[in-house]
Backbone as XML, in Angstrom:
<?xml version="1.0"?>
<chain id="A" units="angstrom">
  <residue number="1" name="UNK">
    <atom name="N" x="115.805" y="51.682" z="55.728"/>
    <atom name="CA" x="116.877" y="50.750" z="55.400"/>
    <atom name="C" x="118.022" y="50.844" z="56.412"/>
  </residue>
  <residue number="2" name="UNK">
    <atom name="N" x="118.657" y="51.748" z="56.746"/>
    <atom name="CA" x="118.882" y="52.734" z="57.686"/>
    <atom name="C" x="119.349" y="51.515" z="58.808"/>
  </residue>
  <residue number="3" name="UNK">
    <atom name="N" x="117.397" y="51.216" z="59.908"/>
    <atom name="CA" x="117.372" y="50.890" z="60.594"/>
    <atom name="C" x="117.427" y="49.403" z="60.821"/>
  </residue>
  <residue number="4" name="UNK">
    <atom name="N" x="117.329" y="49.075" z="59.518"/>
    <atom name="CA" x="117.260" y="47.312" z="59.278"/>
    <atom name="C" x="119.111" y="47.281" z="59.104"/>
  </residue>
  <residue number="5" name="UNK">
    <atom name="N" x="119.766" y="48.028" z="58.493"/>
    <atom name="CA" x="121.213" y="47.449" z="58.870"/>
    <atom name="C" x="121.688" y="47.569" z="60.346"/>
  </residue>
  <residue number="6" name="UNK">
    <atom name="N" x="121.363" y="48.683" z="60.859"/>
    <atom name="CA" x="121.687" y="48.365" z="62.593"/>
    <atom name="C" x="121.298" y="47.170" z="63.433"/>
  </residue>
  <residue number="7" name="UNK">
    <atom name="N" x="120.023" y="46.878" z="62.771"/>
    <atom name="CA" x="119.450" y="45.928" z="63.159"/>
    <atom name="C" x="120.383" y="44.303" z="62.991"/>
  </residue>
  <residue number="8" name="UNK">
    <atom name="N" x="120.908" y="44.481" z="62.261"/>
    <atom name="CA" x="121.508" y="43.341" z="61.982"/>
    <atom name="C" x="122.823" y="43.396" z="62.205"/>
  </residue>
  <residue number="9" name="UNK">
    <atom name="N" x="123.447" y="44.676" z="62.129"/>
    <atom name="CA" x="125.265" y="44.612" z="62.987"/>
    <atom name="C" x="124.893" y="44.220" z="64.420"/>
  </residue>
  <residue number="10" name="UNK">
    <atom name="N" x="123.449" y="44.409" z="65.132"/>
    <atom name="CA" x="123.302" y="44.106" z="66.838"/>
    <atom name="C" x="123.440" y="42.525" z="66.610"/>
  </residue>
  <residue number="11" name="UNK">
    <atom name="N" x="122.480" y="42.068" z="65.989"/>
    <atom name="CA" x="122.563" y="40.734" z="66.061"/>
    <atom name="C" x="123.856" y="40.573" z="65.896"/>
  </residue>
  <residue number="12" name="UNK">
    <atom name="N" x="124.589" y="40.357" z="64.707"/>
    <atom name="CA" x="125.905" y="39.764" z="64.177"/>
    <atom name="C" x="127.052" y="40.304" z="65.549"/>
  </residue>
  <residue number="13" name="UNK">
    <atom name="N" x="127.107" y="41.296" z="65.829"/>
    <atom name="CA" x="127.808" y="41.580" z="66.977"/>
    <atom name="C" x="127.597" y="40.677" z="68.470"/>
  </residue>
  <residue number="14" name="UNK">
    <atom name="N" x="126.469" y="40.797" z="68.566"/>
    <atom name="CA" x="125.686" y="40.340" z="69.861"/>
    <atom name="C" x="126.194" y="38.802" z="69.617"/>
  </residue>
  <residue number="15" name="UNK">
    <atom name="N" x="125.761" y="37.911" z="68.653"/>
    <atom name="CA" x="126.062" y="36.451" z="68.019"/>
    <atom name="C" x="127.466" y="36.101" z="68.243"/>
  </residue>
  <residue number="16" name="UNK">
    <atom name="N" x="128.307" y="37.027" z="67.837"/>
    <atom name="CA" x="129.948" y="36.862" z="67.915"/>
    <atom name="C" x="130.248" y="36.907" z="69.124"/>
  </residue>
  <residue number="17" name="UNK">
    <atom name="N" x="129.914" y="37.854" z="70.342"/>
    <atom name="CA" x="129.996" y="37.677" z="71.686"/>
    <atom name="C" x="129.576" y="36.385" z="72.272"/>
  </residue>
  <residue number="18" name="UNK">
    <atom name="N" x="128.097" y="36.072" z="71.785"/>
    <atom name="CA" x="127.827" y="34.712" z="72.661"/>
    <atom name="C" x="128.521" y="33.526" z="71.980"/>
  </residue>
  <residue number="19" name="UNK">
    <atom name="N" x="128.777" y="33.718" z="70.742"/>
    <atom name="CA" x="130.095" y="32.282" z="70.527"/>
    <atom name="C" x="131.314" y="32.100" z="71.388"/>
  </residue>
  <residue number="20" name="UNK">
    <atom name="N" x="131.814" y="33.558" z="71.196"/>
    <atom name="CA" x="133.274" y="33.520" z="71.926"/>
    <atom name="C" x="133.025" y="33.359" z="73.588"/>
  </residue>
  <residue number="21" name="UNK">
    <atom name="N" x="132.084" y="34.049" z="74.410"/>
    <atom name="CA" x="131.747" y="33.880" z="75.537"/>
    <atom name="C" x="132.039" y="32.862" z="75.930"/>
  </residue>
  <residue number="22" name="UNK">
    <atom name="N" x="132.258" y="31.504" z="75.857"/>
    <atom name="CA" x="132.713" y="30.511" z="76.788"/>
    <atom name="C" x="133.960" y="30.643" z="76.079"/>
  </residue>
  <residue number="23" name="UNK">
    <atom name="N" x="134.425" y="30.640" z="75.518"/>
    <atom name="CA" x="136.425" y="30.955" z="75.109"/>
    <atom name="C" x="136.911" y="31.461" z="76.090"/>
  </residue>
  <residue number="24" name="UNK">
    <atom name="N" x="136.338" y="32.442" z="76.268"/>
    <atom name="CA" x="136.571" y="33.890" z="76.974"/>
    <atom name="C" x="136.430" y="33.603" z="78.440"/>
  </residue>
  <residue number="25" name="UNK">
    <atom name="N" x="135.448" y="33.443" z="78.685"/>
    <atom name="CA" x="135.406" y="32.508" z="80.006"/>
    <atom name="C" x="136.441" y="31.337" z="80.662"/>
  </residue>
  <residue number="26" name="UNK">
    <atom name="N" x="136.641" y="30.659" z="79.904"/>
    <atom name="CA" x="138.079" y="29.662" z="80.115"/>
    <atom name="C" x="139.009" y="30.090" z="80.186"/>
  </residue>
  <residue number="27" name="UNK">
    <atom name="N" x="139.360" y="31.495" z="79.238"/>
    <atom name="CA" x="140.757" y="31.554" z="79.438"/>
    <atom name="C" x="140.941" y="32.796" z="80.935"/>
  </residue>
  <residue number="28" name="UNK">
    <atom name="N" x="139.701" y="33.394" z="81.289"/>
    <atom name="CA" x="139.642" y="34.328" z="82.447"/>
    <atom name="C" x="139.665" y="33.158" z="83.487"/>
  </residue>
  <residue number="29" name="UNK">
    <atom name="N" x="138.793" y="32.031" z="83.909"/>
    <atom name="CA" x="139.209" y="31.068" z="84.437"/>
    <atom name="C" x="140.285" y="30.384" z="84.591"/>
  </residue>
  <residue number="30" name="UNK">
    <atom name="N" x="141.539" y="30.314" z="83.824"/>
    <atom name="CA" x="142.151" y="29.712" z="83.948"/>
    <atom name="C" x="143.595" y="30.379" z="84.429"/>
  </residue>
  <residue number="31" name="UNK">
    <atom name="N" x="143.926" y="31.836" z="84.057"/>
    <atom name="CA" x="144.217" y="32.697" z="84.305"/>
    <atom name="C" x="144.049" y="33.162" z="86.069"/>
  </residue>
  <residue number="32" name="UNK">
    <atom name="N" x="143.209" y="33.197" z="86.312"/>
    <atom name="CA" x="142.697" y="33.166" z="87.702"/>
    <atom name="C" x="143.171" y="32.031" z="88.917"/>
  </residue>
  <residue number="33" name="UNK">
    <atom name="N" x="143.074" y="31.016" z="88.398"/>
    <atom name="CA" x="143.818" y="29.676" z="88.331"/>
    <atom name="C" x="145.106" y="29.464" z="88.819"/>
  </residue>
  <residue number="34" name="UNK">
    <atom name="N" x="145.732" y="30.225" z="87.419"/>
    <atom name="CA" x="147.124" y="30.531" z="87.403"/>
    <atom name="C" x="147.775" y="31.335" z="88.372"/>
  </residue>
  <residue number="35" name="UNK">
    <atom name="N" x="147.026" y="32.364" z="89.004"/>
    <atom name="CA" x="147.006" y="33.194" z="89.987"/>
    <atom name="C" x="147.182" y="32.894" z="91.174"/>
  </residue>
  <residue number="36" name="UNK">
    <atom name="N" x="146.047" y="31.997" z="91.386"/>
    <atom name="CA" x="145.695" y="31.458" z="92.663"/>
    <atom name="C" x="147.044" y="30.222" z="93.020"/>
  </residue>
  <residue number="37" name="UNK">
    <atom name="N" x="147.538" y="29.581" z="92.068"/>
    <atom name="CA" x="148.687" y="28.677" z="92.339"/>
    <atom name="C" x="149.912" y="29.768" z="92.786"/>
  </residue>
  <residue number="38" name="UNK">
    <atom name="N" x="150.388" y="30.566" z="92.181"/>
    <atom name="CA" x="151.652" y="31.272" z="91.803"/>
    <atom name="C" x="151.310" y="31.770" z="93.612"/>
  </residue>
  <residue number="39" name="UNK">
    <atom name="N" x="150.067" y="32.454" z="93.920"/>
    <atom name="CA" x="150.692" y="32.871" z="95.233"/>
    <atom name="C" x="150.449" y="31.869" z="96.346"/>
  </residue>
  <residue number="40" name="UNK">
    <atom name="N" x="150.223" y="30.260" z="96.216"/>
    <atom name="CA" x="150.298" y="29.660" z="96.518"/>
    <atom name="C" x="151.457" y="29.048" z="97.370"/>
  </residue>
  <residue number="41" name="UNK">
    <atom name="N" x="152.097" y="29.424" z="95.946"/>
    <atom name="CA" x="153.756" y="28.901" z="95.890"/>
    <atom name="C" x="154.753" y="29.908" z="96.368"/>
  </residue>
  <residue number="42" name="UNK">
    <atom name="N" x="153.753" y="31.013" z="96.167"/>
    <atom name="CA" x="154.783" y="32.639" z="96.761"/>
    <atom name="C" x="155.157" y="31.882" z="98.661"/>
  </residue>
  <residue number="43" name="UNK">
    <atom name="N" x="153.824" y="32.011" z="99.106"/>
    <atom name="CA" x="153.607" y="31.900" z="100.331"/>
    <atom name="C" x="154.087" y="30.671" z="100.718"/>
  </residue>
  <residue number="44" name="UNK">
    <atom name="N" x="154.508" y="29.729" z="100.389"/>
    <atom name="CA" x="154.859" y="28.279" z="100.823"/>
    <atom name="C" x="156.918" y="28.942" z="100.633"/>
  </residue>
  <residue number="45" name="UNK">
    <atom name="N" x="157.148" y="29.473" z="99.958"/>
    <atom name="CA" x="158.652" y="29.789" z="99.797"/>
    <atom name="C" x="158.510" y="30.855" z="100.980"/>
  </residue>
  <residue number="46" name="UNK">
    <atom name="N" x="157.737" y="31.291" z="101.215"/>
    <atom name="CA" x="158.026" y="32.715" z="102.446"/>
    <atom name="C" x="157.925" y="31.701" z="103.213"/>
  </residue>
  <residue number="47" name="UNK">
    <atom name="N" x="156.782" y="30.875" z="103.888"/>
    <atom name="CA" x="156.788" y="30.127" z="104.827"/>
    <atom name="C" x="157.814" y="28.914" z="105.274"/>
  </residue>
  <residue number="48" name="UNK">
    <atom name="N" x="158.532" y="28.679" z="104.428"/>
    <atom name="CA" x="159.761" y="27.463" z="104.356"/>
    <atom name="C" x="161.074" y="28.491" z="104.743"/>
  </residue>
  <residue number="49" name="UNK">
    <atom name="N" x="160.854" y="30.004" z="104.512"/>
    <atom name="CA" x="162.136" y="30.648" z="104.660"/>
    <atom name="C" x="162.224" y="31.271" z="105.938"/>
  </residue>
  <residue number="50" name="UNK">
    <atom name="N" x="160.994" y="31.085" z="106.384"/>
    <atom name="CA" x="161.244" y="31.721" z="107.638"/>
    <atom name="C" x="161.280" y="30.707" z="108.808"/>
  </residue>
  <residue number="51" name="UNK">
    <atom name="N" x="160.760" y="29.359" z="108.582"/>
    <atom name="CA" x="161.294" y="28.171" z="109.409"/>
    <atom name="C" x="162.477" y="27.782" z="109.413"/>
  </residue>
  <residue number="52" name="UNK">
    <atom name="N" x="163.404" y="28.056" z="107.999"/>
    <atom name="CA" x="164.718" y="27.563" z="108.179"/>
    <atom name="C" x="166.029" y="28.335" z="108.550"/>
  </residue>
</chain>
């Protein structure tokens, strides 16, 4: 009995990961995103400050 409840917290665990997995994915994507703009904008203010 034991081994039939482990058996089934893997699934139910495992199941809850692959739902949330694209959530999770979007918000690491987007985050990344967010990243990639901010030093975007870092470097465009360094580069405007040192032309003027």
């Amino acid at each position: 009995m034991t081994s039939m409840n482990l058996y089934f917290r893997r699934i139910f665990r495992n199941s809850v990961r692959l739902y949330f997995a694209p959530l999770f994915g979007a918000f690491k994507g987007a985050r990344d995103e967010v990243r990639l703009v901010l030093q975007e904008i870092e470097r465009n203010r360094q580069t405007s400050k040192t032309t003027n």
